[in-house]
N, C-alpha and C positions, 0 to 999 in steps of 0.2 A: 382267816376269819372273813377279809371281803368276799374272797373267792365260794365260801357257806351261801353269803346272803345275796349272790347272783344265779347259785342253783335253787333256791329258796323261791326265789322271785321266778326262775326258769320252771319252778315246779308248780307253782302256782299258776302262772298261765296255760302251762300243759294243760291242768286241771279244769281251768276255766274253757278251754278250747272243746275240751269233751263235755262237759255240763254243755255249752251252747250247742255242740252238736245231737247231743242227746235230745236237748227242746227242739229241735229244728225235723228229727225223726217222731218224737211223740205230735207235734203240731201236724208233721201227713196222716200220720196214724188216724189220729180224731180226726183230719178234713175227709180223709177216705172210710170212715165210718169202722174201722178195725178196732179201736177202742170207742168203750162206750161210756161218757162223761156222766151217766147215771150215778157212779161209783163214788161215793164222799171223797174216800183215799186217793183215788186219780182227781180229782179236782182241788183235794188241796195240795197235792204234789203239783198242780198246773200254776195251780195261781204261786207257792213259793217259788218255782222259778220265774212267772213274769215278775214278781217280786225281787229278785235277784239281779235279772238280766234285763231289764225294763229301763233302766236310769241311764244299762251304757248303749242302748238300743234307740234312746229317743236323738241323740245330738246326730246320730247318724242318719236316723228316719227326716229331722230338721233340712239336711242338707241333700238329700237324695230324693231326686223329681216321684210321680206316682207311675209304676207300671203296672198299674190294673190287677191290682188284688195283689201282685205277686213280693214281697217282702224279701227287698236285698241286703238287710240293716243284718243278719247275722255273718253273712259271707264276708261284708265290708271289713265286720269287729274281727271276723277269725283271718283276713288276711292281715290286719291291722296287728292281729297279739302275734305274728308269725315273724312279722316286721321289728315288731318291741323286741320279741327271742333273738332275733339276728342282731340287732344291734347292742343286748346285754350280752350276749355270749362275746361279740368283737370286744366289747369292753372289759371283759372278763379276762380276754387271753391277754388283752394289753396292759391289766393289771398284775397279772400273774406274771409275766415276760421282762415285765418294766419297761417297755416300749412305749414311747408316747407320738 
């Protein structure tokens, strides 16, 4: 049953690692003019994900200096949820194994 709610959590971040990289590809899209934010549908797909991704985006943006337009707060969160994986799957084998 533990072992469910650490792939659960492992799938959930998957999850969240594509959604942020997905915003991170539509965000060159619109800067390089390839999509056109004219579109109601693409702007309100835009704004639910700054809606989404925005709250775990600021304590990182807080902490991290300015380097001139360029926006490092998603690479930080996706090395950040890679790190959380690594450390629930260790936790997961040492609950499964009964190793402590």
């Amino acid at each position: 049953m533990l072992i469910a709610l650490f792939q659960i959590a492992d799938f959930l971040l998957r999850i969240l690692s594509w959604v942020i990289i997905a915003q991170v590809i539509l965000s060159w899209l619109i800067a390089f003019n390839v999509l056109n934010t004219s579109s109601q549908g693409l702007r309100a797909f835009i704004a639910a994900l700054d809606r989404i991704l925005g709250p775990l985006y600021r304590p990182i943006r807080k902490l991290l200096p300015d380097f001139g337009g360029i926006d490092f707060s998603p690479l930080v969160l996706l090395l950040l949820i890679q790190v959380l994986r690594m450390l629930l799957s260790g936790v997961a084998v040492e609950v499964a194994y009964g190793t402590a």
